[in-house]
N, C-alpha and C positions, 0 to 999 in steps of 0.2 A: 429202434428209434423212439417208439412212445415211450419205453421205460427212463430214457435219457432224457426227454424234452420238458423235465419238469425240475428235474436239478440246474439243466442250465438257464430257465429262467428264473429261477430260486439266484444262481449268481449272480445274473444280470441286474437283478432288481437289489438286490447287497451294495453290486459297485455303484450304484446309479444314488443310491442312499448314502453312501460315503462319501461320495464325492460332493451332496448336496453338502456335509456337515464341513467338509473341508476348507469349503468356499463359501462358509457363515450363511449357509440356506435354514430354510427353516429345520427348527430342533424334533427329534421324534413327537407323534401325537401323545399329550400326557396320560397315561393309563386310570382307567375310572377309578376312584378314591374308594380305601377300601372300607367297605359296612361296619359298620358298629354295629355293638351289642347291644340288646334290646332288652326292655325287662323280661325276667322268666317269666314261664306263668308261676302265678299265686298257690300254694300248693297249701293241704290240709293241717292245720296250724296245732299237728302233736306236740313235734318238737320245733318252737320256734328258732330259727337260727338263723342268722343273713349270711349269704355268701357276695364277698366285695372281690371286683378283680380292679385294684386300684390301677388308676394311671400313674406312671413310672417316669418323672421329669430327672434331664441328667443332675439339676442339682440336687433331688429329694431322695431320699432314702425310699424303696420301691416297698418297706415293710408297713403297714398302715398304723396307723395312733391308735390308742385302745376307744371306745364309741361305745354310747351308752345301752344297754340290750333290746334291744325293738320290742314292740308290746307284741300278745300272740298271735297277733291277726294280722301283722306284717307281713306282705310277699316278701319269696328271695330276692334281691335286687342285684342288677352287675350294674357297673359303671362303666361306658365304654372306655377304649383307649384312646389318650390324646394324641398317638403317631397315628401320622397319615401319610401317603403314597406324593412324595411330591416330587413332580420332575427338576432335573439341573441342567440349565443349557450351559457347553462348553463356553469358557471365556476367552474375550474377541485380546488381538494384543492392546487397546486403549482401555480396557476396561480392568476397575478391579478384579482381583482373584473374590473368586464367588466364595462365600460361608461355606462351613462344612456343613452336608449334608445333615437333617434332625434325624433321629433316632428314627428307624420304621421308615425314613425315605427310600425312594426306589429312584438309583442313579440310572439316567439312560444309557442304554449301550450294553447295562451289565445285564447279567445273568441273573443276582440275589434277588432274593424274594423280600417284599417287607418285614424288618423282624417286629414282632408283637412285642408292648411291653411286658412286664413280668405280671404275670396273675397270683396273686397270694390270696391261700385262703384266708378268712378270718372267723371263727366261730365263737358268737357270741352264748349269752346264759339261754339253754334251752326252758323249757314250758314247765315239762313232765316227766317223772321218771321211775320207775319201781326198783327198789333194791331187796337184796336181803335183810336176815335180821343179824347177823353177825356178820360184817360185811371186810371183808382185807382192806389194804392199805390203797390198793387198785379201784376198788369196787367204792372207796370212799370219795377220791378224787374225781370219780366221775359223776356222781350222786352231788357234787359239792357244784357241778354246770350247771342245777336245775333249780327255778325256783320254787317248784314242787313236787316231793319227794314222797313217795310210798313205800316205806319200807319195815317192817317190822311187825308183829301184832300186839292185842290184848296181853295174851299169855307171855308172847317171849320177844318181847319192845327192842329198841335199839339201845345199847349200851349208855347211860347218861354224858360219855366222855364224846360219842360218836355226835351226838345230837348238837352237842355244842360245838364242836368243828364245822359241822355242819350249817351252824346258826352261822358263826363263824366268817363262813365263804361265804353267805349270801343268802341260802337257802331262808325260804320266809315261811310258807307252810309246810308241816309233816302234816301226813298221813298214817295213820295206824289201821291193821287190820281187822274185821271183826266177821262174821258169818251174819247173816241178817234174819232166815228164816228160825234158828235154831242153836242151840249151845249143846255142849258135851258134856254127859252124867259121868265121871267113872265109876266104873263098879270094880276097880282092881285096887281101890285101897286109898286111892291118890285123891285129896282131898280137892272139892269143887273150889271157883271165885265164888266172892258171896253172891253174886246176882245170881248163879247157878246153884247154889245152894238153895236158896230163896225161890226158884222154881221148882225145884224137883219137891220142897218141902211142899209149896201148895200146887203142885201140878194137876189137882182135879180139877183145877177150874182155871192157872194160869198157862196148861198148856195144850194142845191140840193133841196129842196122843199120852194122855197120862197111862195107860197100860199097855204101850207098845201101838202098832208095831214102830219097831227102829229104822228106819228104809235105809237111812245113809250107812252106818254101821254095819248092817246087814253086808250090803250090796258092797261098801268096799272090804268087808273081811277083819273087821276090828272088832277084837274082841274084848276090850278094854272099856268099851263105851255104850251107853244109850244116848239117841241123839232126841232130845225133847225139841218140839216147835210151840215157841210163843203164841200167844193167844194174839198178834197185833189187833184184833176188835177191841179186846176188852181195853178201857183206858186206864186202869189199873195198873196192868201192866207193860201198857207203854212208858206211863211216866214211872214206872220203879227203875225201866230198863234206861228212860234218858238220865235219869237222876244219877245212877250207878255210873253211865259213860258218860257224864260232863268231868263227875270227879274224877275220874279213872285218867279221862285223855287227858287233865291236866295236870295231874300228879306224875305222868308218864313225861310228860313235857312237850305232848304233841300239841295240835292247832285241831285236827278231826279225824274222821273215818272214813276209811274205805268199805263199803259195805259189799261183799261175795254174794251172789244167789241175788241179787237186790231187787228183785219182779217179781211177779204172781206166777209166771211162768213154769214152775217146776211142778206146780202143784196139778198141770195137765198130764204130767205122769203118772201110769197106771200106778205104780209102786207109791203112791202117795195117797191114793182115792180115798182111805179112811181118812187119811188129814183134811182132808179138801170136805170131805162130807161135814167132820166133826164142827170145821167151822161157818161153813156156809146154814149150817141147821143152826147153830147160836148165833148166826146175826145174816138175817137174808136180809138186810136192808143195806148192807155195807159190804162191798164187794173186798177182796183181799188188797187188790192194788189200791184202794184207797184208804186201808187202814195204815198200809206203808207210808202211805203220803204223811198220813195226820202222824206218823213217828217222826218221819224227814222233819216235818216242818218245827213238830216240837225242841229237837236237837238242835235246829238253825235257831229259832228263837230262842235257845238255852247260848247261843253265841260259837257254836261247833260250824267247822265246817265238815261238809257233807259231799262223799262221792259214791253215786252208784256205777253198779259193774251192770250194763245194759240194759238199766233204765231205759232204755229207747225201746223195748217191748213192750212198757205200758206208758209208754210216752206224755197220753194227756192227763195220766194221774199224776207220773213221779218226776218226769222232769222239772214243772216250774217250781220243785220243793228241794233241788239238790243243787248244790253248785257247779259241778261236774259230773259228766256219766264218759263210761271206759268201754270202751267197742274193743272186743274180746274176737281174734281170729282164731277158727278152729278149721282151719282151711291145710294147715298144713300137718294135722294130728290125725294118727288113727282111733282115737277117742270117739265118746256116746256123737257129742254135737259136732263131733267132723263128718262123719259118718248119712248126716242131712242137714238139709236149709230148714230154718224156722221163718 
């Protein structure tokens, strides 16, 4: 009997409820209206992009209008839905037939659930973006989202046809590649840029290891190369090196530079100590990260823009001299800087 005594008041209360509706008693209690959507949270503004879940009216077209691209510091926003759970009491014989039910109503009696209106993504021009330097027909289309594009270097830039496609879609600044600490000698035949020429010619005093050692060449196995590191103290040749890349990134067709290695940071490596000595003994009054700055600042004052790659390790030198700095995850590499925190 206890397994039974809960179905037949489950019935009981069914007929008792029908029959209120039969005889125009009060209509079911209306079910709580359902939540809307709230803003996301505000999320790190790489790539900027809004995600919209428009509301969907039956006269409107549920696909959104095109909207102009939010600045980088926009959160994601949703818009709630304009259906809501609205009860329908049956109609008495004196009264009109009731409206049809709105979209997302929930008719009493039934079983359906509110339908949601239609959520459509919408992805506007993202922030930031890296590409290659010879990039497919795929690789360009996506590069053409961003208003800031990184792709290509010094030595081997983006095709002149690509850049201007690029312009094209919207892109406003490129980015070019360049190495910060250091340029490549060859010694296989293959002739230097003239900036590289221009150092190796007076490397007794324009560079940090004019007689060796090579660390980067060494250490990755190239045999092709000496890797000289710039004197940044001396101001010589800082301004030979901004002069060379004002002309360069503009003849290139770019807007500035990404600068690789772009902190004081490397030079805590053992395999570096003679660098690090040579120049801390020619200029004890002028640390490395603020010789960087006074190169940043020189290039921005030349009209370039300026991005360092983890500038945030000497942060009160190089940050307020660059436009942007690039946080570089090594989290998911079995490389030197996966391998520990700095």
């Amino acid at each position: 009997m206890k397994r039974t005594a809960l179905p037949i008041l489950s019935l009981s209360l069914a007929l008792v409820w029908l029959a209120g509706i039969l005889l125009g008693g009060c209509a079911p209690a209306s079910p709580a209206p359902r939540p809307t959507v709230g803003t996301l949270p505000t999320s790190t503004p790489m790539l900027a992009q809004a995600l919209t879940l428009p509301a969907a009216a039956p006269s409107e077209s549920p696909f959104p209008k095109n909207t102009p691209p939010p600045s980088p510091t926009n959160p994601h926003t949703a818009t709630p839905s304009s259906a809501t759970a609205t009860p329908t009491h049956p109609p008495t014989p004196t009264s009109a037939p009731s409206p049809s039910p709105a979209p997302g109503a929930l008719v009493a009696g039934s079983q359906s659930k509110p339908v949601p209106a239609k959520a459509v993504l919408s992805l506007s021009r993202g922030e930031y973006v890296t590409g290659s330097a010879n990039p497919n027909e795929a690789e360009i289309a996506w590069m053409s989202r961003f208003r800031i594009v990184h792709a290509g270097g010094l030595l081997d830039p983006l095709p002149t046809d690509v850049i201007a496609r690029l312009r094209q879609a919207g892109v406003q600044i490129l980015l070019v590649y360049d190495w910060l600490p250091a340029t490549y000698h060859y010694t296989d035949g293959e002739s230097d840029d003239p900036l590289t020429q221009w150092l190796y010619d007076n490397r007794d005093w324009a560079t940090l290891n004019p007689n060796g050692p090579f660390p980067h060449c060494t250490e990755e196995g190239y045999d092709w190369c000496e890797d000289y590191y710039f004197d940044l103290g001396d101001a010589n040749v800082r301004q030979a090196r901004v002069d060379y890349l004002v002309q360069t990134v503009h003849d290139l067709g770019y807007d500035g530079v990404f600068f690789d290695w772009s902190n004081s940071q490397f030079l805590d490596e053992d395999t570096f100590a003679t660098i690090r000595e040579t120049y801390e003994t020619r200029h004890p009054d002028l640390p490395y990260a603020e010789a960087i700055a006074l190169f940043y600042q020189a290039l921005r004052d030349a009209g370039l823009i300026v991005q360092s790659n983890q500038g945030f390790r000497d942060a009160q030198a190089i940050l307020p001299q660059v436009d942007y700095d690039m946080t570089e995850s090594y989290g998911t590499t079995d490389e030197t800087f996966g391998k520990r925190l700095r």
